[in-house]
C-alpha positions in Angstrom: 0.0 0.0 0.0 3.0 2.5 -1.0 1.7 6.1 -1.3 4.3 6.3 -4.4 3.9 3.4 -6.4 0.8 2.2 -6.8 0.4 3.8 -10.3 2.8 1.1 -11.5 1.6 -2.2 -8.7 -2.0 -2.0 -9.4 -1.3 -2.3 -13.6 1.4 -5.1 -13.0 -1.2 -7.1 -10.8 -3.3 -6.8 -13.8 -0.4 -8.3 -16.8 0.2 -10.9 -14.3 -3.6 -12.4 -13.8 -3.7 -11.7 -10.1 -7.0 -12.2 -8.6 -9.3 -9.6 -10.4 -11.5 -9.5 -7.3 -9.1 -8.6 -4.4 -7.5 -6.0 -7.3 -10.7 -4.6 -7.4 -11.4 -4.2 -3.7 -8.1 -3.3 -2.8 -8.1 -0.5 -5.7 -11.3 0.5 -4.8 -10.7 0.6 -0.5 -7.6 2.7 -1.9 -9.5 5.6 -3.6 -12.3 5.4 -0.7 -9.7 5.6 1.9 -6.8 7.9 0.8 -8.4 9.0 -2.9 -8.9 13.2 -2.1 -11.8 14.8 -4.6 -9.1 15.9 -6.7 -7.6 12.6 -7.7 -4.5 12.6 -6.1 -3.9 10.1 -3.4 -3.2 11.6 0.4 -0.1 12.0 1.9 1.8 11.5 -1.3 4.2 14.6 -2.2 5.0 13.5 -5.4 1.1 13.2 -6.9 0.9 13.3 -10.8 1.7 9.9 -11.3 -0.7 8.5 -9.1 -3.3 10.0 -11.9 -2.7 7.4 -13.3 -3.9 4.3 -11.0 -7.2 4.0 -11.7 -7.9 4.5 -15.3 -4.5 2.5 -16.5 -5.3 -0.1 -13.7 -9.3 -0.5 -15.2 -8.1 -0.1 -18.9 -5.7 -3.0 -18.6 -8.6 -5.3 -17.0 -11.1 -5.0 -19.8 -8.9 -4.4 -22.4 -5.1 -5.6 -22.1 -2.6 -5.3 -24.9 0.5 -6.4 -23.8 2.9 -8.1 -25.4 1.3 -7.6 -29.0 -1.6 -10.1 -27.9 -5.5 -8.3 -27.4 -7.1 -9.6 -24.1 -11.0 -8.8 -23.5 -11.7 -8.6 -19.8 -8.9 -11.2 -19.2 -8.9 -9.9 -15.6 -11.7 -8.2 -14.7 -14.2 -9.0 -11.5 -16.8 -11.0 -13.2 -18.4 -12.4 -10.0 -18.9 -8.8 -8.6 -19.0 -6.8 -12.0 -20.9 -9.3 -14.5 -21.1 -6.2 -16.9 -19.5 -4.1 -18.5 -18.2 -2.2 -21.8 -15.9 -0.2 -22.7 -15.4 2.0 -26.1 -12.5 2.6 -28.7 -9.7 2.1 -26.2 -6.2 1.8 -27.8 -4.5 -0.9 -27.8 -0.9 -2.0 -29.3 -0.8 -2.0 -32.8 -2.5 1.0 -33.9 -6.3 -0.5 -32.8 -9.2 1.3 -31.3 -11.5 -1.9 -29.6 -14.7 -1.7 -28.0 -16.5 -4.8 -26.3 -19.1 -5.3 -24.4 -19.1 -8.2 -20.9 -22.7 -9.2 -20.2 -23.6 -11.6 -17.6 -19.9 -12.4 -17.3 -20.1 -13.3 -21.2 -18.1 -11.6 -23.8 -20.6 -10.0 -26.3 -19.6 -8.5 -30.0 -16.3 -6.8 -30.5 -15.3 -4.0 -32.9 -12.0 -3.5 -33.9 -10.8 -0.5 -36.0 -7.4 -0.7 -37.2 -5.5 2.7 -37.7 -2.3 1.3 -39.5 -3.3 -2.2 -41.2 -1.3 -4.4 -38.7 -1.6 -8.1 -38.3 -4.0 -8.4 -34.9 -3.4 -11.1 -32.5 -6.5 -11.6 -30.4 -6.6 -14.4 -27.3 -9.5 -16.1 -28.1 -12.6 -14.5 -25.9 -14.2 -17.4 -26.0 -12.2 -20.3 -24.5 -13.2 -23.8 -26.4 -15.0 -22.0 -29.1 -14.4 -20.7 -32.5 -14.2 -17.2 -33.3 -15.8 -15.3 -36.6 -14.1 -12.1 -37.6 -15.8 -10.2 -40.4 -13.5 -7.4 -42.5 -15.6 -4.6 -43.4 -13.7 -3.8 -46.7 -13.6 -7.4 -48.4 -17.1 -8.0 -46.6 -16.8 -11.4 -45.9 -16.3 -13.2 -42.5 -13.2 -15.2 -41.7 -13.3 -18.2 -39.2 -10.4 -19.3 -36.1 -10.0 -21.8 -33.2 -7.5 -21.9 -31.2 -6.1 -20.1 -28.1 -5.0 -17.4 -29.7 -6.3 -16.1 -33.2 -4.0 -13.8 -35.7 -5.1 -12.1 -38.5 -4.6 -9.5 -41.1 -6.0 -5.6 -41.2 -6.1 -3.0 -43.4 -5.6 0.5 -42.6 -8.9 2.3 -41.8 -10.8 -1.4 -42.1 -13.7 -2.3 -39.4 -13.6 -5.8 -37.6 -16.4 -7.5 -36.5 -15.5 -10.2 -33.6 -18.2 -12.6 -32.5 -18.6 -16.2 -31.4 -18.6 -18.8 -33.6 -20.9 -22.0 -33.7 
């Protein structure tokens, strides 16, 4: 609980799959507890950083992008937050992706890729395949797998969903 650091402990819990429910309660007691109206977190003398925590720390568990690999909501409190959604956050590679979580279930995705990069996505869906449609060739493309990679086009749409 350092009053200097936790802009950089609360991500890294995140990129290593800790427990998305104590992250969750231990972010949130944080804020409750030491979080001033302004943002900044008490006693710290250092303060800009710690801007930081809270939206890095909740973009990273519905939408992380490390390591070239797209992960929906890989850590994110399901059991306490069944739903939720989030809209053209950036992600490595040049992509805006929005998603929706309902009932704990990954919905549609949308991808919009800025610079035509190959997309690597881990597989929302665990067991099942995954459809991606490209909005400029206008057909759909089907994957299995753990991990699905594909190609974009700059300026192209992608449509994500569950497969059969």
């Amino acid at each position: 609980n350092a009053g200097n650091l936790s802009c950089l402990f609360f991500p890294a819990a995140v990129r290593v799959g800790y427990d998305p429910e104590i992250i969750w309660h231990e972010l949130s007691t944080r804020i409750q507890h030491r979080g001033m109206p302004n943002g900044f977190i008490e006693k710290n003398p250092h303060g800009i950083e710690n801007l930081s925590t809270v939206p890095n720390t909740i973009q990273e568990m519905m939408l992380l992008s490390h390591e070239n690999v797209l992960r929906l909501f890989r850590v994110w409190p399901r059991k306490s937050h069944p739903n939720a959604a989030f809209e053209k956050l950036w992600a490595y590679g040049a992509f805006q992706v929005s998603a929706v979580l309902k009932d704990g279930v990954v919905g549609d995705v949308t991808i919009l890729s800025h610079k035509g990069n190959i997309c690597t996505l881990e597989n929302p869906w665990p067991g099942k395949t995954v459809r991606i449609f490209h909005s400029f060739a206008q057909k759909w493309e089907e994957f299995s797998g753990e991990c699905v990679t594909f190609q974009t086009l700059p300026g192209e749409v992608l449509t994500v969903s569950v497969g059969e």
